[in-house]
C-alpha positions in Angstrom: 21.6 4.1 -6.7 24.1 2.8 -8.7 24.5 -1.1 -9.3 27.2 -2.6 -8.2 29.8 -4.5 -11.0 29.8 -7.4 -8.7 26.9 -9.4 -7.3 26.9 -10.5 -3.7 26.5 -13.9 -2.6 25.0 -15.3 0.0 24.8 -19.1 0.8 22.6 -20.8 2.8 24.0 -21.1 6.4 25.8 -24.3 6.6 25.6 -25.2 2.7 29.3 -26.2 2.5 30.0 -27.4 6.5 26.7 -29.7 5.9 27.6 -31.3 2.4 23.6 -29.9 1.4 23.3 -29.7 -2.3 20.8 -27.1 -2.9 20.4 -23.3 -1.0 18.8 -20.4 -1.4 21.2 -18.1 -2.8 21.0 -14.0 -2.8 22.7 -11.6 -5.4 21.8 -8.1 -6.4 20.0 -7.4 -9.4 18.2 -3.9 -10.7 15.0 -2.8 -12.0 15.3 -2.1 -15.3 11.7 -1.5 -17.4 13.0 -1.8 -20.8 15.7 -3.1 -23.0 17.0 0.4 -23.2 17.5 0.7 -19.6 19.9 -1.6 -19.5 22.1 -0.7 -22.8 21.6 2.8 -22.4 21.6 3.2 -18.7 22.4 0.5 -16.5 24.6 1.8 -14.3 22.1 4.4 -12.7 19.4 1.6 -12.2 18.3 1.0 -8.3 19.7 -2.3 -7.1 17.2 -5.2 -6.5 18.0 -8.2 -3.9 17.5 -11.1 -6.2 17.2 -14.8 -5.1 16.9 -18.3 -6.6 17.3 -21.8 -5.2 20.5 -23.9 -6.4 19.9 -27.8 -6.5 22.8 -30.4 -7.2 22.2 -33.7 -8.7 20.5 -36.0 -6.3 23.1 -38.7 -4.5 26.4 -36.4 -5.2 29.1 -35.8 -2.6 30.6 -32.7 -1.6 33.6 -33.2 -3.8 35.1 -29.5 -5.4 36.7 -31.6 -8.1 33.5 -32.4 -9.9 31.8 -29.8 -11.6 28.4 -29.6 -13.2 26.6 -28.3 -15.9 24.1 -25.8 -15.0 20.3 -25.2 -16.1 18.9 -21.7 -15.0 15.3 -21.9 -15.1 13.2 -18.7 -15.4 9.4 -18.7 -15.3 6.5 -17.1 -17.0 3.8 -14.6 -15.4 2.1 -16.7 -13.7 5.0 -17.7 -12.0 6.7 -21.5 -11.2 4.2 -24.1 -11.8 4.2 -27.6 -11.3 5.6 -28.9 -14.4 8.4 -26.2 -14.2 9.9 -28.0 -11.6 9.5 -31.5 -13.3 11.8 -30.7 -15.9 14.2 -29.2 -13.6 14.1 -32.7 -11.7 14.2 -34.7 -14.9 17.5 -32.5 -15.2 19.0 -33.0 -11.9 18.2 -36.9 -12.8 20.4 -36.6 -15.8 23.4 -35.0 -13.6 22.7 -31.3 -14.4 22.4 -28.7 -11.7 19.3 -26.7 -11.6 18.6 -23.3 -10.4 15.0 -21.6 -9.5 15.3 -17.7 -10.3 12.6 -16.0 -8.6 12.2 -12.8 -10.4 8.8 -12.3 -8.9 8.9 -13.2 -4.9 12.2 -11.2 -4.5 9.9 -8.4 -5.8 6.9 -9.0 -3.6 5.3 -9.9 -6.8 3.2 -13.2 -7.4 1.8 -12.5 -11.0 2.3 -10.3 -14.1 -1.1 -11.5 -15.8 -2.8 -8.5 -17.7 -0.1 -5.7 -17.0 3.0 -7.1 -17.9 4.7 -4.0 -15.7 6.1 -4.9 -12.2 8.7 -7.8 -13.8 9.3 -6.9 -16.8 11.7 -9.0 -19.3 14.6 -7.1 -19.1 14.7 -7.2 -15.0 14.6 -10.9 -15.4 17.2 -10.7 -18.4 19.4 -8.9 -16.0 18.2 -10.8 -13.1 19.5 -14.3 -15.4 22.7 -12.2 -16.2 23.7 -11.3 -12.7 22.8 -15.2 -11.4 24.7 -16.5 -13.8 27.8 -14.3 -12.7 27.8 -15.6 -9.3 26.9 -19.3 -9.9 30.1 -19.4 -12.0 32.0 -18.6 -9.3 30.5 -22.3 -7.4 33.1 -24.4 -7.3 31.0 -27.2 -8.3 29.5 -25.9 -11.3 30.5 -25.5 -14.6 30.5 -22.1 -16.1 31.4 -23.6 -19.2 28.4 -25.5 -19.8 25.4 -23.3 -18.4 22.1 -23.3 -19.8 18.7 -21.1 -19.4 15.4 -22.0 -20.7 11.9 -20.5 -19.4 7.9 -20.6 -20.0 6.6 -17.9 -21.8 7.6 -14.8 -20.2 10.3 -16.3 -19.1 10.7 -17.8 -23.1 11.1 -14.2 -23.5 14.1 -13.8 -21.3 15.5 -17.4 -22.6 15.4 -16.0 -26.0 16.7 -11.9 -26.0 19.2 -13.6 -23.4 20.5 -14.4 -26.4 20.4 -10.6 -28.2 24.2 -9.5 -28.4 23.2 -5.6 -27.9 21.4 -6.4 -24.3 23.9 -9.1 -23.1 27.2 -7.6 -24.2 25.8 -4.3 -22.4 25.1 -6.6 -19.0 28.4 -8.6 -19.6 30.6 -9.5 -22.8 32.5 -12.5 -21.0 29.9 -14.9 -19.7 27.4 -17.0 -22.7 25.1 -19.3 -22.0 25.6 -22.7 -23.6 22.4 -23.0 -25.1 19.0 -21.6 -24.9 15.5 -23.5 -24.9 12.3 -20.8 -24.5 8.6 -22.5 -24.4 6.1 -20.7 -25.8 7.6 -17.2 -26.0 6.6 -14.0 -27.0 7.8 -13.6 -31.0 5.9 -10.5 -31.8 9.1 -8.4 -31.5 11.8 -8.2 -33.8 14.8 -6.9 -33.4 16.4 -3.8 -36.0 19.8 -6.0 -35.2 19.9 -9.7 -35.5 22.7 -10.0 -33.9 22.6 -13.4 -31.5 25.3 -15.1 -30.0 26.4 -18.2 -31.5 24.7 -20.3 -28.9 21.7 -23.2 -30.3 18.4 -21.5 -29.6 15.2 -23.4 -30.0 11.7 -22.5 -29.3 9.0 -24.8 -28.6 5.1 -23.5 -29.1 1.6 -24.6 -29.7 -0.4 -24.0 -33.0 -3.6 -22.8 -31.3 -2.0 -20.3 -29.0 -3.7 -17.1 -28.5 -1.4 -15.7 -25.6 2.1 -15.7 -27.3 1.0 -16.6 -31.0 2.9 -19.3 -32.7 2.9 -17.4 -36.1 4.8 -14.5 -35.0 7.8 -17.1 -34.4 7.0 -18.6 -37.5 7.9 -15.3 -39.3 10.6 -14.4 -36.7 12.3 -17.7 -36.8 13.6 -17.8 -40.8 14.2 -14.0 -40.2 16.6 -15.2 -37.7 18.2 -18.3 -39.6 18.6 -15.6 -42.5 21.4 -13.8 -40.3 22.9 -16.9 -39.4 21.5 -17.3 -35.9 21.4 -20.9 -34.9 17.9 -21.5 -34.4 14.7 -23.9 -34.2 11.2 -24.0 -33.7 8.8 -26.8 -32.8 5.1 -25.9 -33.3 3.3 -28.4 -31.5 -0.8 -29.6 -33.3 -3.4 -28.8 -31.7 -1.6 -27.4 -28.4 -2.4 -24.2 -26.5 -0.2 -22.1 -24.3 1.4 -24.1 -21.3 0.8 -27.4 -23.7 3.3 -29.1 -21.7 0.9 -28.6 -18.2 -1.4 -31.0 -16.9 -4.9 -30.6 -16.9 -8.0 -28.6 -19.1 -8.2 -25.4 -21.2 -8.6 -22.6 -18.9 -9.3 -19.2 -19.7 -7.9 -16.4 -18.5 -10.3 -12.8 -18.8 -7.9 -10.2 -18.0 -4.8 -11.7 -20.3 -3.0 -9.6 -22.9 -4.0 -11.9 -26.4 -1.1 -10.5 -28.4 -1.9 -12.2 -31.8 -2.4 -9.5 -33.9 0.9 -8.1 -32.2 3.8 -7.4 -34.3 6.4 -4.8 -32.9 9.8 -3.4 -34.0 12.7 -3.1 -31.6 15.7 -0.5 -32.1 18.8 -1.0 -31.8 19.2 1.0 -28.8 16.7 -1.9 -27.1 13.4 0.4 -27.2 10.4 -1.1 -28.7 8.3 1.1 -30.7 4.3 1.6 -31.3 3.0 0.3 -34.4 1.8 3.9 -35.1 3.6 7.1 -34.6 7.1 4.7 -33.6 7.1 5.9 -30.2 9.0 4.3 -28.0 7.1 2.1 -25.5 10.3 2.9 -22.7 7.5 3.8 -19.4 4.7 1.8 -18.0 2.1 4.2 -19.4 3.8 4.2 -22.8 3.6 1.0 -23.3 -0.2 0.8 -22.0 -0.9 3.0 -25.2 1.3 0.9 -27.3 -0.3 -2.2 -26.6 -4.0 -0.8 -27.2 -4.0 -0.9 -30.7 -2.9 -4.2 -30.9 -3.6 -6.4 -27.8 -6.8 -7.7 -26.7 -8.2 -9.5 -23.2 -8.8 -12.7 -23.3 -6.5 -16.1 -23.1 -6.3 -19.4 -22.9 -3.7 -22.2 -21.6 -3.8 -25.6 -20.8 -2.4 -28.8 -21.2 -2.0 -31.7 -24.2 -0.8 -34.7 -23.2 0.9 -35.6 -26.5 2.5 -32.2 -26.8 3.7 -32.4 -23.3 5.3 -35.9 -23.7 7.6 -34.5 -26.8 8.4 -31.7 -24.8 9.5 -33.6 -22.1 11.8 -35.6 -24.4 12.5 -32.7 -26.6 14.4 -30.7 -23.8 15.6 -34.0 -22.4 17.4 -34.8 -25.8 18.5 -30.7 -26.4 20.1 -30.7 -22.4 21.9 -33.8 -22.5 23.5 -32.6 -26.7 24.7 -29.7 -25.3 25.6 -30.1 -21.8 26.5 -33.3 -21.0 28.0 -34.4 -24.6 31.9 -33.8 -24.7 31.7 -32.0 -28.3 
């Protein structure tokens, strides 16, 4: 079934007639499993029913004449977590709107932990796409001025959100403003580093074993090299989800990709370290990641990390959303 060129809306009964400023909003998605889906073959991908939640800025009136900035927030595979929503209230404090994708519930899906198949990055790249089309149609938000940021899977989406090849394929108009990924998955690199103009910036512990901080350190000057505006903050003694509260926890049946380092073609296929075959199907990709991956994580908090975090994305969303340059 083919996908359609324009997402369907659907408001929250009442939104408007009530003057509520938040609502569940529907729009239709797809299911692509790899990059390559999408630039080589998005058209013939099944549709997907797609939801997130929309919030305004606390204490704001149902006035059209005042737009907002927009965050979209996209989380990792274990799905939205506490602090994930505390820095989308700290933005809604700051007067940016926030929005919840929920990649994983619209899919009947709670967790991606240890297979990494049933939400894949490039359904929640098109998923961020496709919300972003509609919410720019709200005539209280900003299209101008819309930014996405995400927790390690959804890092990953934050950051090849950015990848000209898979966004121009999903739409050439719309660009996010800026992009902020936490902890995300480096070990990739693309054959094209072609990135919109758009300030990335990647925040990551030293000591993680989940989505390793080196890989970015080796990605990240790559990426500068090209002229992709880029940063990364590697944060001491900090683990994966540094910027949660509470102990180290470890997690058996996690993919440890720290001896990971993959290649990605232009054509948005990723490619086994041995033999370069193209990691495009579930099984494939189980074979790909066996001769580098191993079982085992672990994520918790650091309260020092977390505080800079906090402030860090504070700081980056107010620059470049709410400053007039």
């Amino acid at each position: 079934m083919k996908i359609k060129l324009a997402a369907i809306i659907y408001l929250t009964a009442g939104l408007i007639a009530q003057n509520i400023h938040h609502g569940k909003i529907v729009f239709s998605s797809a299911n692509p499993f790899s990059f390559k889906d999408v630039i080589t073959d998005l058209d013939n991908q099944d549709v997907q029913e797609v939801f997130g939640i929309l919030k305004l800025p606390e204490n704001t009136s149902w006035d059209v004449t005042v737009k907002y900035p927009l965050v979209i927030g996209v989380a990792g595979s274990l799905g939205w977590g506490e602090q994930h929503f505390e820095y989308l209230e700290m933005y809604r404090e700051m007067g940016i709107a926030t929005f919840e994708l929920n990649s994983f519930k619209s899919r009947g899906i709670s967790s991606t932990v240890g297979s990494q198949i049933s939400v894949t990055t490039a359904m929640m790249v098109l998923d961020s796409y496709r919300a972003f089309e509609v919410l720019s149609q709200h005539p209280q938000i900003d299209a101008d001025k819309v930014a996405i940021t995400g927790w390690s899977l959804g890092g990953a989406v934050t950051l090849f959100s950015s990848w000209l090849p898979l966004k121009n394929a999903i739409n050439q108009e719309l660009k996010f403003t800026a992009h902020l990924a936490f902890y995300p998955p480096c070990f990739i690199k693309p054959a094209l580093l072609e990135f919109t103009n758009s300030p990335i910036h990647i925040l990551i512990g030293e000591l993680d074993n989940w989505t390793p901080a080196d890989a970015c350190k080796e990605l990240v000057p790559d990426l500068q090299g090209e002229g992709v505006n880029i940063g990364l903050t590697v944060y001491e003694n900090s683990h994966h989800s540094f910027d949660r509260e509470g102990s180290l926890i470890f997690i058996e049946n996690g993919y440890s990709f720290t001896d990971c380092r993959l290649k990605m073609r232009a054509d948005g296929a990723v490619v086994m370290n041995f033999f370069n075959f193209p990691m495009t199907t579930p099984f494939l990709q189980k074979i790909g990641l066996s001769f580098c991956a191993e079982r085992g994580v672990n994520y918790g908090g650091n309260p020092a990390a977390r505080k800079k975090a906090f402030q860090f994305a504070r700081e980056f969303m107010g620059q470049h959303l709410l400053s007039d340059k």
